[in-house]
C-alpha positions as a printed Julia matrix, in Angstrom:
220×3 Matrix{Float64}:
   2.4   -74.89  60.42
   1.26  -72.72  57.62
  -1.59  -72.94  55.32
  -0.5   -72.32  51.47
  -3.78  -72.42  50.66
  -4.63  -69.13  52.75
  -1.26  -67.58  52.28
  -1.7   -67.96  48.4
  -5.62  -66.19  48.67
  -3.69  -63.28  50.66
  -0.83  -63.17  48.05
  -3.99  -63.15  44.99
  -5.9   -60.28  46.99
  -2.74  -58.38  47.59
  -1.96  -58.85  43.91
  -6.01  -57.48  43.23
  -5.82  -54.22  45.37
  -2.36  -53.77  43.89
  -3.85  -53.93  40.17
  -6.86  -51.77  41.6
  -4.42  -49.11  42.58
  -2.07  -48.85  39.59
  -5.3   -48.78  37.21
  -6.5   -45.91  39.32
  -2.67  -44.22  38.27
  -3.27  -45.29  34.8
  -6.55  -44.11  34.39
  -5.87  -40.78  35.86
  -2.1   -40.62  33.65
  -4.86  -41.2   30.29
  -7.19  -38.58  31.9
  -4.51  -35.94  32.36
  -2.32  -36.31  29.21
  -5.6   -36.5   27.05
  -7.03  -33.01  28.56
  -3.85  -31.67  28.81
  -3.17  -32.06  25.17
  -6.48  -30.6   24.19
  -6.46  -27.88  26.07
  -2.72  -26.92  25.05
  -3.27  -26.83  21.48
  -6.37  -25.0   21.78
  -4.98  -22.4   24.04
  -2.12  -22.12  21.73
  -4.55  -21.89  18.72
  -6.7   -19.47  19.77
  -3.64  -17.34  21.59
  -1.72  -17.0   18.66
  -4.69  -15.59  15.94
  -6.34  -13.54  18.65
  -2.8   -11.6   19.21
  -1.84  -11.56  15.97
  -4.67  -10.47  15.04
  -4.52   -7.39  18.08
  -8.21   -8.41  19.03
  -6.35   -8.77  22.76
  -3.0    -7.72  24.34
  -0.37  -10.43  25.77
  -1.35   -9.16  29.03
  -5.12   -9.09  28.39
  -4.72  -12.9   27.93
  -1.96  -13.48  30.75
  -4.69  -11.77  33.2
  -8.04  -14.52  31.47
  -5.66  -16.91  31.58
  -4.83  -16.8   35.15
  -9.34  -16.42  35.95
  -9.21  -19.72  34.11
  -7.14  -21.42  35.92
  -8.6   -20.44  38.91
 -11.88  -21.64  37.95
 -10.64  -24.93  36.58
  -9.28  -25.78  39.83
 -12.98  -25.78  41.25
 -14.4   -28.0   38.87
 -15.49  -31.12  40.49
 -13.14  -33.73  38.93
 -11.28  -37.23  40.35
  -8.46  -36.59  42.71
  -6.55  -37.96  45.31
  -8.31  -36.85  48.98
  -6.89  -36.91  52.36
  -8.1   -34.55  55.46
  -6.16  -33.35  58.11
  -8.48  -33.1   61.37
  -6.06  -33.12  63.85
  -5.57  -35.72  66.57
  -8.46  -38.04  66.65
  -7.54  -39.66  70.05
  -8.18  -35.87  71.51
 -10.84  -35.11  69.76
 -13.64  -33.0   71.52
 -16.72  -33.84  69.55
 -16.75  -36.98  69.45
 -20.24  -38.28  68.87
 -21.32  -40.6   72.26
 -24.09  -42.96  71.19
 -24.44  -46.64  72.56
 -24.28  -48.44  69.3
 -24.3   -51.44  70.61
 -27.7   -51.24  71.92
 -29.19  -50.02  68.54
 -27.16  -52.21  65.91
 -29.63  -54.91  66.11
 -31.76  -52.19  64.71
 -29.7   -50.12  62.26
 -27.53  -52.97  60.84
 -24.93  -50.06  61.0
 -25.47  -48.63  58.21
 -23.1   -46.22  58.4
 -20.4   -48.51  57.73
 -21.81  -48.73  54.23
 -21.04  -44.6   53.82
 -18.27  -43.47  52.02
 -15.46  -41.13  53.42
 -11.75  -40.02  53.19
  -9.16  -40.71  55.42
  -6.97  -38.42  57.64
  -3.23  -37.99  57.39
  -3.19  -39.75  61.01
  -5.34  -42.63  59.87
  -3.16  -43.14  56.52
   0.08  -42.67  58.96
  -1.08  -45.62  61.65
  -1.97  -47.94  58.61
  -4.58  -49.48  60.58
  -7.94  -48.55  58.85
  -7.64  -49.64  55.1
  -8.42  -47.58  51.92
  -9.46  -48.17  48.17
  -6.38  -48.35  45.93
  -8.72  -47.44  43.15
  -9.66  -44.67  45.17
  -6.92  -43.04  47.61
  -7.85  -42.42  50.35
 -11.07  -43.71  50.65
 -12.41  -45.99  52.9
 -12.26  -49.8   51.55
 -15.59  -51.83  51.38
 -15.96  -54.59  50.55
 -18.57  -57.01  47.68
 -21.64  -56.79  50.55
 -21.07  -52.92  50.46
 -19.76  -52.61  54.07
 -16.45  -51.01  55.18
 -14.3   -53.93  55.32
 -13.71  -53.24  58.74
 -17.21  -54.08  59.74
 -17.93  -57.57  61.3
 -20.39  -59.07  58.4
 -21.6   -61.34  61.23
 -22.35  -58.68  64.55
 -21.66  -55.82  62.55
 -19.17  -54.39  64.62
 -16.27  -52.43  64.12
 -13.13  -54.39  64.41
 -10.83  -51.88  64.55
 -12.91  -50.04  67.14
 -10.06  -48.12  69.53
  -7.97  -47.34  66.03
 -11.49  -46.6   64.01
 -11.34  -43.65  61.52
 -11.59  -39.61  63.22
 -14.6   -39.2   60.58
 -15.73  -42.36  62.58
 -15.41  -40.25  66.06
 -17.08  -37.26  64.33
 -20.43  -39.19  62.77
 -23.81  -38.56  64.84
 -26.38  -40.73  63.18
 -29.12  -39.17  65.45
 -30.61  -36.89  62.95
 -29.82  -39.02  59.63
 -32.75  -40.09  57.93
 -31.0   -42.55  56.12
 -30.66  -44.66  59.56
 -33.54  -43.18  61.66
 -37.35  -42.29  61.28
 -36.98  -41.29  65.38
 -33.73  -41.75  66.73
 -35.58  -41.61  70.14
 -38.15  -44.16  69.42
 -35.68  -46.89  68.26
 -37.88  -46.88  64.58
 -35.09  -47.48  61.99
 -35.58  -46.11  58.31
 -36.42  -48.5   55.72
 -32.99  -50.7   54.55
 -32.25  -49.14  51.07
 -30.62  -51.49  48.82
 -26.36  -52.41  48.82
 -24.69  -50.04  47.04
 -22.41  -50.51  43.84
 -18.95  -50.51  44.54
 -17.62  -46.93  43.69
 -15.6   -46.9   39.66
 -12.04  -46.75  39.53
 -10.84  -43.14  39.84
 -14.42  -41.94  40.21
 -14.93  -41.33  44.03
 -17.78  -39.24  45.05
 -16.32  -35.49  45.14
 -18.0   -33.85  47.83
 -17.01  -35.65  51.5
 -20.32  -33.72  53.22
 -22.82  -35.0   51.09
 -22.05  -38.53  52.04
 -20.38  -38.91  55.27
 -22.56  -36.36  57.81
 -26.04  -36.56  58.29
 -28.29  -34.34  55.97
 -30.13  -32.56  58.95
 -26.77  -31.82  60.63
 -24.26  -31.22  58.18
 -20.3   -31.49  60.23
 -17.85  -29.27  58.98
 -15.28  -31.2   56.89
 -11.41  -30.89  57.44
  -9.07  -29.59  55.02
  -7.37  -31.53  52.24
């Protein structure tokens, strides 16, 4: 027999995450049509007096134009993030540590880190992601991917867990370790905030590898 209590909590959370996500497409539409507007009539603005004036050419300002655009698009700015890294279930770096000999002592902190999905993790709808922040990894109020056991701190999804997941050697991350080798674990650092709406960290490297050992990251 059914519970309605529990079915109604997993119709209100599905109702949350579905809010989360079309704030995130709100936000972004306000974002967008507000600098777009801006930078239109400015553009057109300056354009027209510049030419009219004959300070610069048509093509003089076809030729800047196209340099700004191409330095606009490297601005660090919210955006919608997915990596293609290939086939994680053939994947030949896989990191091999025995976690579950050293959890006791890291508290696997590395489930609190934030990443981006693959297209093959977003395709097997297993592993879930922020709808405030596509295609992040979803954590939850304790700052933990939601996947993570809050009681042995173990991955539940484990044979289905994320490629970045595969790729993540915690061995020279001082976040987690003073010595790896030793067993001495770094001090905890306090649960982090959950991440704004449509304001996911930019840069996947400076969050998901280890600072001593940097990974190379996929392509979006």
């Amino acid at each position: 027999m059914s519970n309605p209590q529990s079915e109604e909590g997993m119709v209100d959370e599905e109702r949350l995450e579905l809010e989360r996500g079309l704030r995130f497409a709100h936000v972004m539409l306000m974002v967008g049509q507000s600098q777009g507007n801006e930078a239109l009539a400015g553009v057109m603005a300056l354009a027209d007096l510049l030419v009219s004036n004959g300070v610069i050419s048509e093509e003089e300002f076809v030729a800047y134009r196209r340099r700004a655009s191409e330095q606009v698009g490297q601005m660090a700015q919210p955006r919608v993030r997915l990596a293609k890294l290939g086939d994680k279930y053939n994947e030949p770096k896989t990191a091999e540590i025995d976690c579950a000999a050293r959890i006791h002592l890291c508290q696997a902190r590395c489930c609190s880190f934030n990443f981006y999905l693959t297209v093959q993790d977003l395709d097997e709808g297993v592993a879930k992601w922020d709808y405030g922040n596509p295609y992040w990894i979803k954590h939850e109020a304790d700052g933990y991917c939601t996947h993570c056991d809050p009681q042995s701190r173990s991955c539940t999804i484990h044979p289905q867990r994320p490629h970045v997941c595969r790729l993540y050697d915690c061995r020279n991350d001082d976040r987690i370790w003073i010595d790896f080798e030793a067993r001495i674990p770094a001090p905890v650092e306090p649960p982090r905030k959950p991440i704004p709406i449509a304001l996911a960290e930019p840069d996947l490297a400076s969050d998901l590898f280890p600072r001593a050992a940097q990974t190379p990251r996929g392509e979006e």
